[in-house]
C-alpha positions in Angstrom: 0.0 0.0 0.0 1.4 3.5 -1.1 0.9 5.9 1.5 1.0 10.7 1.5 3.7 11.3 3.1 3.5 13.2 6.0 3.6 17.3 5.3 6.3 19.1 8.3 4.5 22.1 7.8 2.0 23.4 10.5 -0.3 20.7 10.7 1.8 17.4 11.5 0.9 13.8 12.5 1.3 13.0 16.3 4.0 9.7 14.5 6.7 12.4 13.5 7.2 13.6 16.9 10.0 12.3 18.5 10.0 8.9 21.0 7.7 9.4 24.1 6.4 13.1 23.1 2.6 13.5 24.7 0.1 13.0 22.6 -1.5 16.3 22.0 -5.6 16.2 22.9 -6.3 16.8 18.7 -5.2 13.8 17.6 -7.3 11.9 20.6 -10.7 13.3 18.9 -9.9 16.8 17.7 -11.2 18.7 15.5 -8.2 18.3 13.6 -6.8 16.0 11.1 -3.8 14.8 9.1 -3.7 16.2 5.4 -2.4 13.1 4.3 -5.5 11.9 5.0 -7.4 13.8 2.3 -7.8 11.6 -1.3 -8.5 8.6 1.3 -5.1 7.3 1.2 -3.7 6.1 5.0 -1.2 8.7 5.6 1.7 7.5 8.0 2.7 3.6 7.6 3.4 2.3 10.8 6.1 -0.5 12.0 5.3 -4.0 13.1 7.5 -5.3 15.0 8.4 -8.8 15.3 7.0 -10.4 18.7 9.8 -11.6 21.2 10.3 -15.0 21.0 8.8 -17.7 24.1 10.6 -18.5 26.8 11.5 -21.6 26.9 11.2 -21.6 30.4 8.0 -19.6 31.3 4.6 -19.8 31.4 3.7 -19.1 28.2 6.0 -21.9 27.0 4.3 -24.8 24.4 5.1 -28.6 24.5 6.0 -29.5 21.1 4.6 -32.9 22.2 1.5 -30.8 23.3 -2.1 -31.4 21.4 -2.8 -27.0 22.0 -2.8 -25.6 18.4 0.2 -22.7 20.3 2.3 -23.0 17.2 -0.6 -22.9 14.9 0.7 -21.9 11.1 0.0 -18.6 9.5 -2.8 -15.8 11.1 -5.7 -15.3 13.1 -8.2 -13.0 12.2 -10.8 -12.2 15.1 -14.1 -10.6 13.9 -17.7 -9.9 15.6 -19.5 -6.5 16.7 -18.5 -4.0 18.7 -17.7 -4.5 21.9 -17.9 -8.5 21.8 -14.3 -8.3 23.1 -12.2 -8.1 20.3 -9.4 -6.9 21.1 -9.1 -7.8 25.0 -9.4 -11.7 23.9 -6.5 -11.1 20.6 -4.2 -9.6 22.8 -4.4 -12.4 25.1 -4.7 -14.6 22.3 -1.9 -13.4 20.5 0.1 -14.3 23.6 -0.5 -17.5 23.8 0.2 -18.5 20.3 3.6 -16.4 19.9 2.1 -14.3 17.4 1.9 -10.3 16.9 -1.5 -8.2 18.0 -2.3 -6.1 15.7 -5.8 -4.0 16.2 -7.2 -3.2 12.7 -9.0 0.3 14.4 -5.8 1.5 16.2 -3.7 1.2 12.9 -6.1 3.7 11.2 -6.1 6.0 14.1 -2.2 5.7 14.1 -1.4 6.5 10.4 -3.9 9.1 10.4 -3.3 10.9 13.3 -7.2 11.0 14.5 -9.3 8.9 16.3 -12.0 7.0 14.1 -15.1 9.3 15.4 -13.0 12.2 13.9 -12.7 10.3 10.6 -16.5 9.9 10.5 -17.2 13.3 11.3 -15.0 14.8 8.2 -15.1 12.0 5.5 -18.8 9.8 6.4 -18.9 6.6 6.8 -18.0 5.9 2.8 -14.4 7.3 3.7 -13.5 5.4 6.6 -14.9 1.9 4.7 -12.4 2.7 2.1 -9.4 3.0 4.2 -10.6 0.1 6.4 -10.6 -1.6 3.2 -7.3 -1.0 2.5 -5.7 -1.5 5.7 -7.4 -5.1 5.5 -6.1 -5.8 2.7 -2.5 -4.9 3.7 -2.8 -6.3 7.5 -4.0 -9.6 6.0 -0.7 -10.6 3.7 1.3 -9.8 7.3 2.6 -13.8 8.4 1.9 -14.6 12.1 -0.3 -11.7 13.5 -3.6 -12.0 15.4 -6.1 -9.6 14.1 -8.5 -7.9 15.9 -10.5 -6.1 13.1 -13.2 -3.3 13.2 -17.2 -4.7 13.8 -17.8 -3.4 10.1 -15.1 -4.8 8.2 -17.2 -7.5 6.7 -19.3 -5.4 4.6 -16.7 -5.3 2.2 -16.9 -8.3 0.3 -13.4 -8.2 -0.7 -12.6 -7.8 3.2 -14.4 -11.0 3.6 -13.0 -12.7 0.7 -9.2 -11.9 2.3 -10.0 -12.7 5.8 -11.1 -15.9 5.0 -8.4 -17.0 2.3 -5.6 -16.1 4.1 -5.7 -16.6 8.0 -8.4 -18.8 10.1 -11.0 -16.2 11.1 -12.9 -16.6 14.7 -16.0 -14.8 14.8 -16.9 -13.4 18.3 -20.5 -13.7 18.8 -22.3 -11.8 21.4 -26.1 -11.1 21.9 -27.6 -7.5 20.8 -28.0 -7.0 24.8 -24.4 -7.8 25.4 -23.1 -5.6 23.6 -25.2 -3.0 24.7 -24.5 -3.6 28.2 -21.1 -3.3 26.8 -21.3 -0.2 25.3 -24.0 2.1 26.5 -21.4 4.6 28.3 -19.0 4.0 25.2 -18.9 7.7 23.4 -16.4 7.0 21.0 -18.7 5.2 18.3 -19.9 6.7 15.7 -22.6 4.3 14.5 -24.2 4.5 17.9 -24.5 8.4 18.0 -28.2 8.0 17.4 -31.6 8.8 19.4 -31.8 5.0 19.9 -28.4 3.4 20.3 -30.2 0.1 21.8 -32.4 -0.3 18.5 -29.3 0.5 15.8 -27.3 -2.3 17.7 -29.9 -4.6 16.9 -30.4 -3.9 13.6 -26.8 -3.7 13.0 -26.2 -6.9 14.8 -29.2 -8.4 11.9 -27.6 -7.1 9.0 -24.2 -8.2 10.0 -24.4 -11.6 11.6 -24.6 -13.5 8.8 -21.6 -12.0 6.9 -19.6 -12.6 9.9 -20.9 -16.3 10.0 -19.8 -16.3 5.7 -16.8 -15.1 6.6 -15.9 -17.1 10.1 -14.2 -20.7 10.2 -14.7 -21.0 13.8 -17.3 -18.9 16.3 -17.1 -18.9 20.0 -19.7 -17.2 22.1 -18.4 -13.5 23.8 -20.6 -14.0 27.4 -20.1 -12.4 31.0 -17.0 -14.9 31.6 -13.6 -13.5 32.0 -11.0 -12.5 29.1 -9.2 -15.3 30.5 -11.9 -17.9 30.3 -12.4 -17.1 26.7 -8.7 -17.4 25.8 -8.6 -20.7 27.3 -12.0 -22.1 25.9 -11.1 -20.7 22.5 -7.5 -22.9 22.6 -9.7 -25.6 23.5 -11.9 -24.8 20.4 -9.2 -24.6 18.5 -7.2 -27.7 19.3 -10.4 -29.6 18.3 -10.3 -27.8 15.3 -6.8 -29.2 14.8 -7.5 -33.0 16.1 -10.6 -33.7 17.5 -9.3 -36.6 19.9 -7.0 -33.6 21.2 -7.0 -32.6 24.8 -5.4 -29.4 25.4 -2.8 -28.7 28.6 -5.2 -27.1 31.0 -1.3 -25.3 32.5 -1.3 -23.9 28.7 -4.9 -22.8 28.6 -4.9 -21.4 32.3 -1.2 -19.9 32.4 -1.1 -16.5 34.5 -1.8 -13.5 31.8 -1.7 -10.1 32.5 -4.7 -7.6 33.1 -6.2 -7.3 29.6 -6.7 -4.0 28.0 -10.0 -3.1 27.9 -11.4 -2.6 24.0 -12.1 0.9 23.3 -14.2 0.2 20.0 
């Protein structure tokens, strides 16, 4: 993916400052915007690193001999509606298979200097589907990532297309009531800024369920248990997935983990 570069000139993206600058309140929700965002081209590319390898040693070590799928091949693609948990159960997730967490949201905030809500606000809808599209599309071909991507990414049908190909894709499902118990003091989505948040969820839960089933190999439910819980019934999932004589190594599925983060869209 070609992306603007950055213009030095008065207005500047929050990724030229230098290591550990603050970042100022505009590019949190401003008002304010990068111009390399105009012509809908993602304006700052942004750096994955490669994960750290396991310690041998530690907890998040995996048997070789082991049936847990924690060296499974190639990427995992997580998607599901807002707030079903995302991005609290990759990150955990992506730490238990030795993988990379990448959040499909964050990366468009982070090239274009502006949180999504301001994205809405200046382009629509229209121009943040078409950068989602594209940072889809370029996340997909990276090897060994968990993806956590945005609750709308499978209206595109090329997004859907390239999530399933090229990683195994675990849909997320929660209830229309979940998520808005989830959600309700949540200001930082758009699609909810309506007289009726309750009602949009539930229709956007109807239109989107079954593109997330199309697009899904595997779906686990997203209910009141802990970030933990899921992790470890997911692995579980998955090793059956893998061999369904399998039983995984409850140590490996139940491993201390750290607090999650809590997802933010």
């Amino acid at each position: 993916m070609h992306c603007t570069p950055v213009s030095h000139g008065a207005r500047r993206s929050f990724l030229d400052s230098p290591p550990g600058t603050r970042q100022p309140e505009w590019t949190r929700g401003g008002p304010r915007y990068n111009r390399g965002m105009e012509g809908n081209e993602p304006c700052t590319d942004t750096t994955h690193a490669a994960p750290p390898a396991p310690d041998p040693g530690g907890d998040d070590a995996c048997d070789p001999g082991s049936p847990v799928p924690c060296t499974i091949e190639g990427s995992v693609f997580l998607v599901g509606m807002m707030g079903a948990g995302k991005t609290s159960v990759g990150r955990l997730l992506a730490q238990r298979l030795g993988k990379r967490f990448v959040d499909a949201d964050q990366e468009i905030e982070a090239r274009c200097g502006v949180s999504i809500p301001v994205i809405f606000e200046i382009e629509g809808e229209a121009g943040f589907r078409q950068r989602e599209r594209q940072v889809i599309d370029e996340l997909t071909m990276l090897p060994d990532i968990v993806l956590a991507t945005g609750g709308g990414a499978v209206l595109s049908e090329e997004s859907r297309v390239r999530l399933h190909q090229r990683g195994l894709v675990i849909y997320l499902k929660a209830s229309a009531a979940e998520i808005w118990h989830r959600t309700r003091r949540d200001r930082g989505r758009p699609l909810l800024a309506t007289s009726n948040p309750q009602q949009r969820i539930v229709e956007l839960l109807a239109a989107r369920e079954p593109l997330y089933a199309e697009t899904a190999h595997v779906a686990i439910e997203s209910t009141h248990e802990s970030v933990r819980s899921m992790v470890a019934r997911l692995i579980e999932r998955l090793a059956e997935r893998q061999d369904p004589a399998a039983v995984p190594d409850p140590a490996l599925a139940t491993a201390p983990l750290p607090d999650p983060v809590p997802e933010n869209r």
